[in-house]
C-alpha positions as CSV (number, residue, x, y, z in Angstrom):
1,X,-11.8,-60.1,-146.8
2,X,-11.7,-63.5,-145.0
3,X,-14.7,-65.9,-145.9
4,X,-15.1,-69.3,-143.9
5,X,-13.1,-71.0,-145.5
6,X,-9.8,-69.0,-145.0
7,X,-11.3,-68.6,-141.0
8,X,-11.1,-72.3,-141.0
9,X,-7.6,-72.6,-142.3
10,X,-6.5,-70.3,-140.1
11,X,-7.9,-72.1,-137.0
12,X,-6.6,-75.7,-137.4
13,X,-2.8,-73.6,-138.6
14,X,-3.5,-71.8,-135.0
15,X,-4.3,-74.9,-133.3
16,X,-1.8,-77.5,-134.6
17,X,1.2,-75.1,-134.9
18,X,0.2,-74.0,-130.7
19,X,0.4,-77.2,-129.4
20,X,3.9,-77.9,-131.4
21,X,5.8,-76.1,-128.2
22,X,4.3,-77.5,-125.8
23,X,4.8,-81.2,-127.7
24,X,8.2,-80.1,-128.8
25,X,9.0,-79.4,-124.8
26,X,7.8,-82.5,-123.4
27,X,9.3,-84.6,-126.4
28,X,12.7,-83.1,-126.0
29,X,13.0,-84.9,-122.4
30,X,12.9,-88.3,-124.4
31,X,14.6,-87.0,-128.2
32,X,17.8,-85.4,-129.0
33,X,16.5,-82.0,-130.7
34,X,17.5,-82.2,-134.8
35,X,16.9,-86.2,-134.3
36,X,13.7,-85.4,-132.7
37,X,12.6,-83.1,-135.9
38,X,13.6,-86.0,-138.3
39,X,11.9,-88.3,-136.8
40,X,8.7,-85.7,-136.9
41,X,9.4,-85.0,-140.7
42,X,9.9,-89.1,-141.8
43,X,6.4,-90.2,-140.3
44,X,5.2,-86.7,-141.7
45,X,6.4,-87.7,-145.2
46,X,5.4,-91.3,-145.6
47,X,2.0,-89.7,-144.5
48,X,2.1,-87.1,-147.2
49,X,3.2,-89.0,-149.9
50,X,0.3,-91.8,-150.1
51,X,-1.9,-89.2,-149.4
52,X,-0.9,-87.3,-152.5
53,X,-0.5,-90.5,-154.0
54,X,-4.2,-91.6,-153.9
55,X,-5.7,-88.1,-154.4
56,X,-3.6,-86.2,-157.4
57,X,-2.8,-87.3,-160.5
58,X,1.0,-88.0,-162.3
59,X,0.5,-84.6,-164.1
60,X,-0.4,-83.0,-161.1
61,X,2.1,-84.6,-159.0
62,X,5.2,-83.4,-161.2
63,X,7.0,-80.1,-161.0
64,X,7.4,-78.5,-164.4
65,X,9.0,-74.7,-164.0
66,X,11.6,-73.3,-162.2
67,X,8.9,-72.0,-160.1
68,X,7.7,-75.6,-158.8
69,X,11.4,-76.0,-157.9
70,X,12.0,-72.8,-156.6
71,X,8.4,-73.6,-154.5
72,X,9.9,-76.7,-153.0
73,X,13.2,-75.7,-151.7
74,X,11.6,-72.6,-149.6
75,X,9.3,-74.9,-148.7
76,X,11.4,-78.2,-147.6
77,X,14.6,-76.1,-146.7
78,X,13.3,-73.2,-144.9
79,X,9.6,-73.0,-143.8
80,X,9.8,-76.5,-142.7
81,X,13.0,-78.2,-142.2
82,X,15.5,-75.3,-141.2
83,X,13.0,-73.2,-139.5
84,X,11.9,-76.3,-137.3
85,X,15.3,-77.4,-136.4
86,X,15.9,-74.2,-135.3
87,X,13.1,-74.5,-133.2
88,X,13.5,-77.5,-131.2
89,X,17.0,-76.9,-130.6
90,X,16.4,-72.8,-129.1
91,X,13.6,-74.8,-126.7
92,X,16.8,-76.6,-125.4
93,X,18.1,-73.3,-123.9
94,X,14.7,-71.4,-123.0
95,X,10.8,-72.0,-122.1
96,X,8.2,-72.4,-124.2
97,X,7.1,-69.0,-123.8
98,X,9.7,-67.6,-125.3
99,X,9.8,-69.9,-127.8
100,X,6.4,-69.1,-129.1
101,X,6.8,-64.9,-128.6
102,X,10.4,-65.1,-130.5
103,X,8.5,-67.4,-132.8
104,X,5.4,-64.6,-133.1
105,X,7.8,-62.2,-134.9
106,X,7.1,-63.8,-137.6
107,X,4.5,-61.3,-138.9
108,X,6.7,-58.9,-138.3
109,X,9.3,-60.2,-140.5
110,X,7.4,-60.9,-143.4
111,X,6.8,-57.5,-144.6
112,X,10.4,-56.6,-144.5
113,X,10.9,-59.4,-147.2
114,X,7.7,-59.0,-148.6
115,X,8.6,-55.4,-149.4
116,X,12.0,-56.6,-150.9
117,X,11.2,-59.0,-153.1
118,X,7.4,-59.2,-153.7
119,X,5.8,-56.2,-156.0
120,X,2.5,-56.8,-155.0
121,X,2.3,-56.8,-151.4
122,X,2.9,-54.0,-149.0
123,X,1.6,-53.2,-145.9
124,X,-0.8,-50.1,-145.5
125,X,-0.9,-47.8,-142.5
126,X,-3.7,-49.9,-141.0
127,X,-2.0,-52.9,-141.1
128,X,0.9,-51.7,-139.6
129,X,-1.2,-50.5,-136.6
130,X,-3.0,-54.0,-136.6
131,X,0.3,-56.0,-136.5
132,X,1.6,-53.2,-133.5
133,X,-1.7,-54.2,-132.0
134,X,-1.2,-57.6,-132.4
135,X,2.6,-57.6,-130.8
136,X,1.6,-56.2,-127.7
137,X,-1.1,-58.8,-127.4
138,X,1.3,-61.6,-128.3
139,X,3.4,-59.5,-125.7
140,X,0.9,-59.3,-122.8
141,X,-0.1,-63.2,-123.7
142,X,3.5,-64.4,-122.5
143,X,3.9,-61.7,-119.9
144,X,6.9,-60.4,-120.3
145,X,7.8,-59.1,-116.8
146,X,7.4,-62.7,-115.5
147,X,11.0,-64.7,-114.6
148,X,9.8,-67.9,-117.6
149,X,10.0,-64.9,-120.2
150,X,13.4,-62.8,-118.6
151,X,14.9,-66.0,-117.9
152,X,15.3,-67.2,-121.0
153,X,18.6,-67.7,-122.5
154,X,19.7,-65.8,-124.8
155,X,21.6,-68.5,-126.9
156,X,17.8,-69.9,-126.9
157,X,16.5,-66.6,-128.2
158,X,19.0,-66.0,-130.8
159,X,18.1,-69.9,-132.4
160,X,14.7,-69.6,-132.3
161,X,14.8,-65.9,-133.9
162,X,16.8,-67.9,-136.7
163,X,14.1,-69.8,-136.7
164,X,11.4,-67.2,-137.5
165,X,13.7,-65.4,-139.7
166,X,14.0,-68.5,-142.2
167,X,10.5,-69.3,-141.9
168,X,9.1,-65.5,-142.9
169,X,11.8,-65.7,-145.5
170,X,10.5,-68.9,-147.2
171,X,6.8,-67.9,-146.9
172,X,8.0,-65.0,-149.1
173,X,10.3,-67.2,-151.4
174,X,7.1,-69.3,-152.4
175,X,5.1,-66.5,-153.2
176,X,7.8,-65.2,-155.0
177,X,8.4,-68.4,-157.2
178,X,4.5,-68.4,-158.4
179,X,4.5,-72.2,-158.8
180,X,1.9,-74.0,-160.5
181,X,2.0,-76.8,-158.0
182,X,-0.8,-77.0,-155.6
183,X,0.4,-76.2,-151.5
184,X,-0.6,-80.0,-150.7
185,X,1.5,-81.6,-153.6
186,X,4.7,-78.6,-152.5
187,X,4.6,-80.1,-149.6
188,X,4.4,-83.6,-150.4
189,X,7.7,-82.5,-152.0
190,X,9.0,-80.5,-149.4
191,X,8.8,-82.8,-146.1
192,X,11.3,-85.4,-147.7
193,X,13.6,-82.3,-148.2
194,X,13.1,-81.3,-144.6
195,X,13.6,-84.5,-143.2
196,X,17.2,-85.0,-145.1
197,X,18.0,-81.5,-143.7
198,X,16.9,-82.8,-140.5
199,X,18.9,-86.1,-140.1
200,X,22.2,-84.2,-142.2
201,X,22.0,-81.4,-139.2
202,X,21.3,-84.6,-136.6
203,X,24.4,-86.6,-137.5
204,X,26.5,-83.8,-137.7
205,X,25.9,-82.6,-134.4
206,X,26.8,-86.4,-133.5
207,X,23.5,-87.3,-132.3
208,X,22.3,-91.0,-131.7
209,X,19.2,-92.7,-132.2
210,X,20.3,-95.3,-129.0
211,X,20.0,-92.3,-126.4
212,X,16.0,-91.8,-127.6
213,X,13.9,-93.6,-124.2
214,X,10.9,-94.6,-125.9
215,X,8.0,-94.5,-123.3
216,X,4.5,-93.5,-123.9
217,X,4.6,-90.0,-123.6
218,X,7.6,-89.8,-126.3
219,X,5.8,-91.7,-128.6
220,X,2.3,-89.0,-128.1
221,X,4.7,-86.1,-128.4
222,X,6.3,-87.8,-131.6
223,X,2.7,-88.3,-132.9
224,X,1.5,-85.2,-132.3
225,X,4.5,-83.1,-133.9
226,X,4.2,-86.0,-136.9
227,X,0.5,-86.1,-137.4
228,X,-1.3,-82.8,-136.5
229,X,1.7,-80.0,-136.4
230,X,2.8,-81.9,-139.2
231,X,0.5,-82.6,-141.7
232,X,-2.5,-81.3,-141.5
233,X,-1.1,-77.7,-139.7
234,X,0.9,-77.9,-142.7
235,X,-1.4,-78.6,-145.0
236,X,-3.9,-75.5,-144.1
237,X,-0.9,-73.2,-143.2
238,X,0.2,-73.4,-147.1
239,X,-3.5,-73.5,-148.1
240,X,-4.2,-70.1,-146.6
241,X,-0.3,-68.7,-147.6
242,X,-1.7,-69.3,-150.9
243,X,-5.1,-67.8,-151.0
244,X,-4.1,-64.7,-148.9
245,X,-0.5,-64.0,-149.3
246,X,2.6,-64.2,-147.4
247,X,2.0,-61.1,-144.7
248,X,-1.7,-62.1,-143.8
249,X,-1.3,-65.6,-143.7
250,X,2.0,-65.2,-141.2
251,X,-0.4,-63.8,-138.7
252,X,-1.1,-67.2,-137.8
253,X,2.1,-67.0,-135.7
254,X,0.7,-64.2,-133.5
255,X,-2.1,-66.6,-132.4
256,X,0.1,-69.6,-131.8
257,X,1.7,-68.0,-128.1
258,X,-2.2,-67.7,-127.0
259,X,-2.7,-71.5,-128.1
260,X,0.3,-72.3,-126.2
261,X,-0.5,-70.9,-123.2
262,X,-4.1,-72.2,-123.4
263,X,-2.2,-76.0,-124.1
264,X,0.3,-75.0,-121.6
265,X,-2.6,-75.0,-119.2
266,X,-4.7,-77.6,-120.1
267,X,-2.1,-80.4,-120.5
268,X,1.1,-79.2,-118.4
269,X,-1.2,-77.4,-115.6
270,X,0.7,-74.1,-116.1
271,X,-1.5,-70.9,-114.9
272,X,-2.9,-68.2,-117.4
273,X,-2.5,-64.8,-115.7
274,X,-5.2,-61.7,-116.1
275,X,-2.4,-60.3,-118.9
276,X,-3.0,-63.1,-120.7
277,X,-6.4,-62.8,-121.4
278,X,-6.0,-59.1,-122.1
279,X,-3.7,-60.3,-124.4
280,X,-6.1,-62.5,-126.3
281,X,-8.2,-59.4,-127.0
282,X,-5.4,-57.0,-128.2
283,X,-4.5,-60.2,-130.8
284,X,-7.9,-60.4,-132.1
285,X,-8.4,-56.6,-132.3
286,X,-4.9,-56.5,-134.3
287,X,-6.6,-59.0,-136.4
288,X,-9.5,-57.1,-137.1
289,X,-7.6,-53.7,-138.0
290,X,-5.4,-56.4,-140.6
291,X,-8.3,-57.4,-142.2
292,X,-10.3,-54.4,-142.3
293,X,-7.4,-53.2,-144.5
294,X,-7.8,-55.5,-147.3
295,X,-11.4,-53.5,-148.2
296,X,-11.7,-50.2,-149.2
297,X,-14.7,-49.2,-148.0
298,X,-15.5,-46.2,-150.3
299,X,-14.7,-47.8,-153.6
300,X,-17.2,-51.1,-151.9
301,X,-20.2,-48.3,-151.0
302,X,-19.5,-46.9,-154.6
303,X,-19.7,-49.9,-156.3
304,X,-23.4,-51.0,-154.7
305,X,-24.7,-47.6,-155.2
306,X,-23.6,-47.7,-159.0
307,X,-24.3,-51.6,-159.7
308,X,-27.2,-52.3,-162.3
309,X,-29.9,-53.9,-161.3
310,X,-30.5,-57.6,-162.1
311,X,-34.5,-58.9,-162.8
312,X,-35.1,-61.2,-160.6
313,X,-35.8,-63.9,-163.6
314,X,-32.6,-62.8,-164.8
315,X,-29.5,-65.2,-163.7
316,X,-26.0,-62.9,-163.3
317,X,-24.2,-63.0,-166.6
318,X,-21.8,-65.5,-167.5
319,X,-18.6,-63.2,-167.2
320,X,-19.4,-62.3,-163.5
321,X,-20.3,-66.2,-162.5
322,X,-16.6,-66.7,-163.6
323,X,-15.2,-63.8,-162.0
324,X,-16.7,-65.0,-159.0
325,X,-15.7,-69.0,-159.6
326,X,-12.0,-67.7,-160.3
327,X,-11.4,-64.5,-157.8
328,X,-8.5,-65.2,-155.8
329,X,-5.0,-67.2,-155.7
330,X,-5.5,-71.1,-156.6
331,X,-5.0,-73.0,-153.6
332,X,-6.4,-76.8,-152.7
């Protein structure tokens, strides 16, 4: 069951991670695409690092298990850096609406991999229905029988599905690995990573940094893929991967096309049609159904019928104030 705290990471991920295609669009008039992402993952780094640096301590700083290593890599290699240069270079070859719908299979694709290699999380009947739900919203947000979604390229489509296949498979991977890092300090680690991914894809696709036109508007697109899709999207996306798990915390991705659009709107005047709206609802009706499916409802009526009472002088024993204190997946 989502408290406030998992709402809230799931907002700012929403947010920040929305308004990375319609940054990532206007930045890649002034950027070449992987140099573009580089750029985005240095600033996001240096960032990162003194934050950790003034916050966590050496012991909680250094990886110690295969796990922590195994954390980092799906983090550095594929949820951020691969799955990102993906990204900007598929928005080369097609809109941002199709960037962010290709992008919104994400949720879809996690439970394949989830079921694969993860033992402890599967996907019930009502989830499935809540993440169908959730498609055709995703679906209806983009309007698909409009000439920005059909005229697409496909080249464009089959990058950024990459894309969203290397970032579901990560999210998995770091579940997988159980690491006893914290999701800040893993990506602390992981943005350096993604960065040298970054510039080794950049200067073998023979880009150069002498055909970047700094002007104003590059520099607020570089800041804003940098600074908010970058650090702090990054920092509550792996936040709330931890404390829900891999197939609920992915369903971030099916909210991103509605921020986009919204963005789309507000910042490149681009209309919102009556689909659109109809969309929003179908998405946040999917995400009800989702969430409804993490409480069983019989065993929860059972349990208050049957529970002993407690005096009212009477603080809850010790065991249960610890249950309570510890229920859930660590996460900062």
């Amino acid at each position: 069951m989502m408290d406030r705290r998992t709402l809230s990471l799931f907002a700012l991920s929403s947010l920040f991670f929305g308004g990375t295609f319609v940054a990532a669009k206007a930045g890649l008039e002034y950027f070449p695409p992987l140099l573009f992402v580089a750029l985005r993952f240095d600033v996001a780094a240096v960032l990162m690092l003194a934050y950790v640096a003034t916050t966590f301590s050496r012991d909680e700083l250094v990886p110690t298990t295969r796990g922590d290593v195994a954390g980092i890599l799906a983090t550095g290699v594929l949820v951020i850096g691969l799955a990102n240069a993906l990204l900007f270079v598929g928005q080369q070859y097609a809109t941002s609406a199709v960037a962010a719908i290709v992008f919104s299979l994400n949720p879809i694709l996690t439970p394949v991999f989830a079921a694969a290699l993860l033992s402890d999380e599967r996907l019930s009947s009502r989830g499935v229905a809540g993440i169908g739900l959730g498609l055709v919203g995703v679906t209806l947000v983009v309007d698909p029988s409009s000439a920005t979604v059909l005229g697409g390229d496909a080249v464009g489509r089959a990058i950024l599905f990459a894309g969203a296949v290397s970032a579901a498979l990560g999210a998995v991977l770091i579940r997988r690995a159980d690491a006893t890092l914290s999701s800040t300090v893993r990506i602390a680690w992981g943005l350096p990573l993604a960065a040298l991914v970054s510039h080794v894809l950049s200067w073998s696709a023979g880009e150069s940094a002498s055909s970047i036109a700094w002007t104003t508007e590059a520099v607020v697109a570089l800041a804003y893929v940098s600074v908010f899709a970058g650090v702090i999207a990054y920092i509550a996306y792996f936040a709330l991967l931890d404390s829900t798990g891999a197939i609920r915390a992915n369903l971030v991705f099916y909210a991103v096309p509605a921020v986009s659009t919204v963005g789309g709107w507000a910042v490149l005047d681009e209309s919102i049609s009556g689909s659109a709206i109809v969309g929003f609802l179908a998405i946040f009706a999917g995400f009800a159904i989702v969430g409804s499916g993490s409480i069983d409802v019989r065993s929860t009526v059972s349990s208050i019928r049957t529970r002993p009472s407690i005096p009212n002088d009477q603080p809850p024993a010790t065991d249960e104030r610890n249950a309570r204190k510890h229920r859930g997946h660590r996460s900062d």
